[in-house]
C-alpha positions in Angstrom: 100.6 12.4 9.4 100.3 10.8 5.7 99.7 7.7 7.9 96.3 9.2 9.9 94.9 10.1 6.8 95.2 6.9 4.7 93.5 5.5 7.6 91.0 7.8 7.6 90.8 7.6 4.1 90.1 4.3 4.2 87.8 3.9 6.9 85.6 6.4 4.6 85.8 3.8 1.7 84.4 0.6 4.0 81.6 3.1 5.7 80.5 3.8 1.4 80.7 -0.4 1.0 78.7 -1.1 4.2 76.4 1.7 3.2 75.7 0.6 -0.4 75.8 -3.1 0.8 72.9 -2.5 3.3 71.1 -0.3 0.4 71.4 -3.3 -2.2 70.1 -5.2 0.5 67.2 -3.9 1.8 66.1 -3.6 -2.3 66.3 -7.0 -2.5 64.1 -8.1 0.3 61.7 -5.3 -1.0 61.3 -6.7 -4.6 61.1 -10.8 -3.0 58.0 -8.8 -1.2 56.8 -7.6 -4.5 57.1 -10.4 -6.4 55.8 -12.5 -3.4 52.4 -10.6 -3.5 52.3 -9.7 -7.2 49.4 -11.4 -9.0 50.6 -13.8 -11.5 49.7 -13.9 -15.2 50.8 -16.5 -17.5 53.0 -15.4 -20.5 51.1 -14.5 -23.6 47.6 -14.3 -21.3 45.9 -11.3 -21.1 44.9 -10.5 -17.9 40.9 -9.5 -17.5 38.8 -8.5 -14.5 35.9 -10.8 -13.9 32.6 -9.7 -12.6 32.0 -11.8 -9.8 28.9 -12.8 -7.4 30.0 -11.7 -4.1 30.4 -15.1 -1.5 27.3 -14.4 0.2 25.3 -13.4 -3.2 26.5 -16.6 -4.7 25.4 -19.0 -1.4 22.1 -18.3 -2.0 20.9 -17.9 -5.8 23.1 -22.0 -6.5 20.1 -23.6 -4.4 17.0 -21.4 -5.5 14.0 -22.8 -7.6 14.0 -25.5 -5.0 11.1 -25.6 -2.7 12.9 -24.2 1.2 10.7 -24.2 4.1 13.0 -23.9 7.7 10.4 -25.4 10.2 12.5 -24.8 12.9 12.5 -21.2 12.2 10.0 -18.9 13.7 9.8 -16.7 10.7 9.4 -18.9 8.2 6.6 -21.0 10.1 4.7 -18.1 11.1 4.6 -16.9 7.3 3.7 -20.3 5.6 0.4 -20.1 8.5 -0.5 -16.8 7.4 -0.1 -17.4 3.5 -2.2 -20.7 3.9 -4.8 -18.7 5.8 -5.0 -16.0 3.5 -5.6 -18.3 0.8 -3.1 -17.1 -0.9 -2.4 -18.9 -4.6 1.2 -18.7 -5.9 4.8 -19.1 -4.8 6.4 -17.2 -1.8 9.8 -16.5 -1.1 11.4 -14.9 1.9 14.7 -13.9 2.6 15.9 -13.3 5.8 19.4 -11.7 6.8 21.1 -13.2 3.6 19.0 -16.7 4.0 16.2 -18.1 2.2 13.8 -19.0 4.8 10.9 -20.1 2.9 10.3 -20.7 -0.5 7.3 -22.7 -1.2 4.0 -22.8 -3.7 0.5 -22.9 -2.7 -2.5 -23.5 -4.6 -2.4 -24.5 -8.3 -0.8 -23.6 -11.6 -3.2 -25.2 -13.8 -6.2 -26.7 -11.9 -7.7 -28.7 -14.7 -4.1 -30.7 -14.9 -4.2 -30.2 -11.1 -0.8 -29.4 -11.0 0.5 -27.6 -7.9 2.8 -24.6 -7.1 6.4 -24.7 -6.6 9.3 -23.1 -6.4 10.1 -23.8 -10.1 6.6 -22.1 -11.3 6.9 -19.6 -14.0 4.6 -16.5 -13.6 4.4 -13.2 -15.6 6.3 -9.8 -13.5 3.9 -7.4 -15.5 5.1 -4.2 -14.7 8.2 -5.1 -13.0 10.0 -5.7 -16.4 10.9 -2.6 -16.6 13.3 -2.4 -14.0 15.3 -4.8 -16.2 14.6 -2.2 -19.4 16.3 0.3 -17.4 19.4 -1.8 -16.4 19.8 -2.5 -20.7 19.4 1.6 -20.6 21.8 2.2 -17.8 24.1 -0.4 -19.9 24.2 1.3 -22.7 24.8 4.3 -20.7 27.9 2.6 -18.9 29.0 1.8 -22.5 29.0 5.8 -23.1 26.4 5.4 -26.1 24.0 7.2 -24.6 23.4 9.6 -22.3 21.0 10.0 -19.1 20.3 13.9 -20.8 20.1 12.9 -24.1 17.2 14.4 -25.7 13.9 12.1 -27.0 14.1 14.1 -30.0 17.6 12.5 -31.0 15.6 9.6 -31.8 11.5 10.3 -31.6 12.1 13.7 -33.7 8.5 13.7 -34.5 7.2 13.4 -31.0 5.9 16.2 -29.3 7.7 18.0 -27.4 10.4 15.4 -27.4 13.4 17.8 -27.4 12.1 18.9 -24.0 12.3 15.3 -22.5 15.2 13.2 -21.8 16.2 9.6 -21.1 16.3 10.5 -17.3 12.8 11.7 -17.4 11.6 8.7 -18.9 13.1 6.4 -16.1 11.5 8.1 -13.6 8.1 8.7 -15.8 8.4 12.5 -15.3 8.0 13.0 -19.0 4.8 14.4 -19.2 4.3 11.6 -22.1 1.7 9.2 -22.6 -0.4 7.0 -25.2 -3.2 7.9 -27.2 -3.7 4.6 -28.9 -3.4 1.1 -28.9 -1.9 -1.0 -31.4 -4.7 -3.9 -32.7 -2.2 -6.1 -34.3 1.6 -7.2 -33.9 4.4 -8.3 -36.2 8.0 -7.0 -34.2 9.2 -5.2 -31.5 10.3 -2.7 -33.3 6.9 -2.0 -35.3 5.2 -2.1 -32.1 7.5 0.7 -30.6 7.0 2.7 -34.1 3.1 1.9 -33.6 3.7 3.3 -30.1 5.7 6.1 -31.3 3.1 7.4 -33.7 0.5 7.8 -30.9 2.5 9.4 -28.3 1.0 13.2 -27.1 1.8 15.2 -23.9 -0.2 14.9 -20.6 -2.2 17.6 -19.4 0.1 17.8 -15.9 3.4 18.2 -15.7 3.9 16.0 -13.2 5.0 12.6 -12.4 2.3 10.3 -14.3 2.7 6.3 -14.7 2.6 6.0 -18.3 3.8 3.0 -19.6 4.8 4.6 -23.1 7.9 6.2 -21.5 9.3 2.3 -21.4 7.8 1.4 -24.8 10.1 4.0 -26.1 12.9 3.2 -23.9 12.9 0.0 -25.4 13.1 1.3 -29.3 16.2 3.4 -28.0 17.6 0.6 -27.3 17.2 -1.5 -30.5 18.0 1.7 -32.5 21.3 1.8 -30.5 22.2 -1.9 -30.2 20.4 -2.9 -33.8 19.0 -5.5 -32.2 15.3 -6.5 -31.2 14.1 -5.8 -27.8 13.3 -9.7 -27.4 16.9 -10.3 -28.5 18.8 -8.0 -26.3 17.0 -9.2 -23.4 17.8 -12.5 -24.4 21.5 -11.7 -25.0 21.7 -10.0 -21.3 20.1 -11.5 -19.0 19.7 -15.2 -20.1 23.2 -16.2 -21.9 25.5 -13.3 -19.7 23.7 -13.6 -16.1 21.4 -16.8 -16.5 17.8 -16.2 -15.5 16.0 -18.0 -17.5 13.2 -15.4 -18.0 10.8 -16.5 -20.9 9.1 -14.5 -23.6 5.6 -15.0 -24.0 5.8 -17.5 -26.8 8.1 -19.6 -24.9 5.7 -19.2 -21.7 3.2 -20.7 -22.9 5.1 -24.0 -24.2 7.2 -23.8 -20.8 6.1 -27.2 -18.1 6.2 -24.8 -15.4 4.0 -22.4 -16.9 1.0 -20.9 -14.8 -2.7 -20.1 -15.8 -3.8 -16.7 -14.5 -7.0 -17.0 -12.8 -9.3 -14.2 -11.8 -10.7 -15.9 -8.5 -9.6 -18.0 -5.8 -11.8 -21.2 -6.8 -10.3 -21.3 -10.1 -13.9 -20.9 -11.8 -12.8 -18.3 -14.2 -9.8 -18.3 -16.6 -8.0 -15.0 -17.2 -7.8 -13.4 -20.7 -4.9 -15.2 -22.5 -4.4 -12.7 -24.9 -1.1 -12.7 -27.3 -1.9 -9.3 -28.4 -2.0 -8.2 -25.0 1.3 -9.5 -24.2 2.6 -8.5 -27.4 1.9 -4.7 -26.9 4.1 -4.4 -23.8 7.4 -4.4 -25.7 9.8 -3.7 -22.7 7.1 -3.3 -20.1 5.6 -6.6 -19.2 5.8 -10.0 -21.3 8.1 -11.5 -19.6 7.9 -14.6 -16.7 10.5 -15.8 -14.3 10.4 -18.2 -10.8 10.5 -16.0 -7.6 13.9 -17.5 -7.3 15.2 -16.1 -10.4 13.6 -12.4 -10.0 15.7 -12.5 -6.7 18.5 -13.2 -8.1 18.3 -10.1 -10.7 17.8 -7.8 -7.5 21.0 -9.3 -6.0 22.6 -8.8 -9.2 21.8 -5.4 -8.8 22.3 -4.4 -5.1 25.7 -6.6 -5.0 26.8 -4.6 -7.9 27.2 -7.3 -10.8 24.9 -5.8 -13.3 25.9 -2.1 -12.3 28.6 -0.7 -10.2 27.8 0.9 -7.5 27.7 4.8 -9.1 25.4 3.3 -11.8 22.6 1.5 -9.5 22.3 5.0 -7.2 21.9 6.8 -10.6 19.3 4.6 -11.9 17.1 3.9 -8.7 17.1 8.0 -8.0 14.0 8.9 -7.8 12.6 12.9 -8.4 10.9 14.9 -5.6 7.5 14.5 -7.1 7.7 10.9 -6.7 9.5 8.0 -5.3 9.2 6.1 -8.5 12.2 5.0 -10.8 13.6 2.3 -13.0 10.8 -0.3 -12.1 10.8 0.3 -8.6 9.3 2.8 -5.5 12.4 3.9 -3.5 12.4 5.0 0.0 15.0 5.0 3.0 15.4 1.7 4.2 13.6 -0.4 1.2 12.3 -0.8 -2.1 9.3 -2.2 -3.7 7.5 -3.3 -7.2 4.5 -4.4 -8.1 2.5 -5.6 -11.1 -0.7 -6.6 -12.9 -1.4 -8.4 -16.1 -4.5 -11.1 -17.0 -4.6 -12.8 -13.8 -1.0 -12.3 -12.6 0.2 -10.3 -9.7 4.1 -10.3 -8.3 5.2 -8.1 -5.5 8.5 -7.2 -4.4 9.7 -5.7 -1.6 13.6 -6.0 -0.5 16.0 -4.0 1.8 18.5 -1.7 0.2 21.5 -4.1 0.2 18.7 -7.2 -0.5 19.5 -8.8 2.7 15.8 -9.2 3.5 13.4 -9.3 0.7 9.7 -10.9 0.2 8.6 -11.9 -3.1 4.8 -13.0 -3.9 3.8 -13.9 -7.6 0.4 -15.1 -7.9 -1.7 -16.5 -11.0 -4.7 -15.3 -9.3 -5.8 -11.7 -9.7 -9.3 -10.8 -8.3 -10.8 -7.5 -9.1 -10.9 -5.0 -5.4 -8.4 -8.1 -4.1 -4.4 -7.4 -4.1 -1.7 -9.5 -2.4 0.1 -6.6 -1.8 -1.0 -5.8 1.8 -0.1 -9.1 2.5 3.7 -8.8 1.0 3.9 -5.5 2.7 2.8 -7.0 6.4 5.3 -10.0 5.7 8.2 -8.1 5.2 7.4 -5.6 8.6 6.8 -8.1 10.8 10.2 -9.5 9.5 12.5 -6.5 9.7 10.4 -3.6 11.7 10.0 -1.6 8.9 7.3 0.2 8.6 5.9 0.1 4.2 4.1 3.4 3.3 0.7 2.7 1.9 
């Protein structure tokens, strides 16, 4: 009897050794797994996470600013006919399912130096500046210094009714805010936003109105958050971080690739070339850029290197009253921009994830003549989507 149970006794023993045995096993092929996948970081480095272009983003902005025209594409041979025949003057780029089909210059850049169009031509975006003032807001925003319901008032006390109006508002121009004066001189951003500041009163309607002000005082948020100048931040952000090479006006004008604005096609008349006038539009339009380069700021965007992906839907959302926000019109399937400043004109239009985009900037701006129409039939006949007029 004492015999049976040792036996058993034992046979419990070696069933608790295999047991634990297979256990201390089956942990040890687990943690080779671990370690076997487990990033590695080098001892004393601190680990970071880089923003990144995404494969196909970065594919196409390392060749742009080169001239691209696919003649054995149907697209891009089609367009470069229609842009010749429309006597269109500036530089065209087209982007078709994530590849640059065209990107070419016609007409001149400065006809009295009879220099040509290219794909390296610098031309004022006007207007379309301020989707990059909102993507410094929506920064600072990210950054938790401000707030997209933050009042006006917390830094414009003395405008009217600026406790009433918020940052969000001002995005999407539903402020009810607008400019009663122009400044006739110029020393800083910042005195020109004070300037601006000053002469700020409420519209009659209560709607959304495209008043350029709202992005004036955008602007002096910004240097009153960041102590910086507007021309410095910008600077800062989107030339030393992300490298777009965008150019005040008084490098502009000293830039070899520069463009004269013309206001008709046979280059008879020169444009105003006003430094005030490009002074004034701290944060709103006094700043030039290749096509190339203003493309890659959209992909920067719609890839989610600038802004995650949270961010960008905040900032592009437009109100009900409008389809306007952060620079751009919004609707389902694409968005668009568009500008006008002394004898420049750049249109935008690009699908939401930027796959497909048309970009026109001319130096010629004729009064009762817009490239726009053109830009818009470009981009339909490319993707079947119909633009809203």
């Amino acid at each position: 009897m004492k015999r049976t149970q040792h036996y058993r006794m034992k046979r419990r023993v070696w069933k608790r050794v295999l047991l634990v045995t297979l256990v201390v096993i089956i942990l040890f092929i687990c943690s080779l797994c671990l370690i076997k996948h487990k990033p590695t970081t080098a001892v004393g480095e601190t680990k970071t996470v880089k923003h990144t272009y995404k494969p196909v983003t970065k594919s196409i902005v390392k060749n742009l600013n080169q001239n691209v025209f696919l003649k054995n594409n149907d697209l891009a041979v089609g367009f470069d006919t229609q842009l010749q025949e429309s006597g269109f003057v500036g530089t065209a780029l087209v982007v078709h399912h994530n590849r640059v089909i065209l990107q070419k210059g016609f007409g001149y850049a400065n006809k009295a130096q009879n220099r040509l169009n290219d794909a390296q031509s610098l031309y004022q975006i006007a207007s379309i500046q301020k989707g990059f003032t909102a993507t410094l807001i929506m920064q600072q925003v990210r950054a938790g210094k401000l707030h997209l319901d933050t009042s006006l008032s917390q830094y414009y006390p003395n405008i009217p009714d600026a406790n009433q109006v918020t940052i969000k508002e001002m995005l999407t121009m539903t402020s009810g805010l607008t400019e009663k004066a122009n400044a006739n001189v110029f020393t800083t951003d910042a005195e020109n936003v004070a300037f601006d500041a000053k002469h700020t009163t409420v519209v009659s309607s209560p709607n959304w109105s495209y008043q350029a002000i709202n992005y004036r005082l955008l602007s002096g948020i910004l240097m009153q958050i960041t102590h910086k100048n507007y021309s410095e931040l910008f600077n800062e952000t989107f030339n030393q971080k992300y490298h777009l090479d965008v150019s005040d006006y008084k490098d502009f004008v000293r830039n070899k690739h520069r463009t004269i604005g013309y206001k008709d096609l046979d280059y008879s008349q020169l444009a105003s070339d006003s430094p005030l006038a490009y002074a004034m539009e701290t944060g709103t339009g006094n700043m030039a850029m290749t096509t190339g380069n203003l493309y890659t700021f959209y992909r920067l965007l719609t890839d989610h290197v600038m802004l995650n992906e949270n961010a960008l839907h905040t900032m592009w959302q437009h109100p009900v009253s409008s389809r306007y926000a952060a620079g751009l019109y919004h609707y389902d399937k694409y968005s668009t921009g568009h500008g006008v400043i002394l004898g420049f004109e750049p249109t935008v239009i690009l699908t939401k994830n930027g796959q497909d985009a048309v970009i026109l900037m001319s130096n010629v701006n004729t009064r009762g003549k817009s490239w726009q129409p053109l830009a818009k039939r470009l981009f339909t006949q490319m993707t079947a989507i119909k633009i809203v007029n």
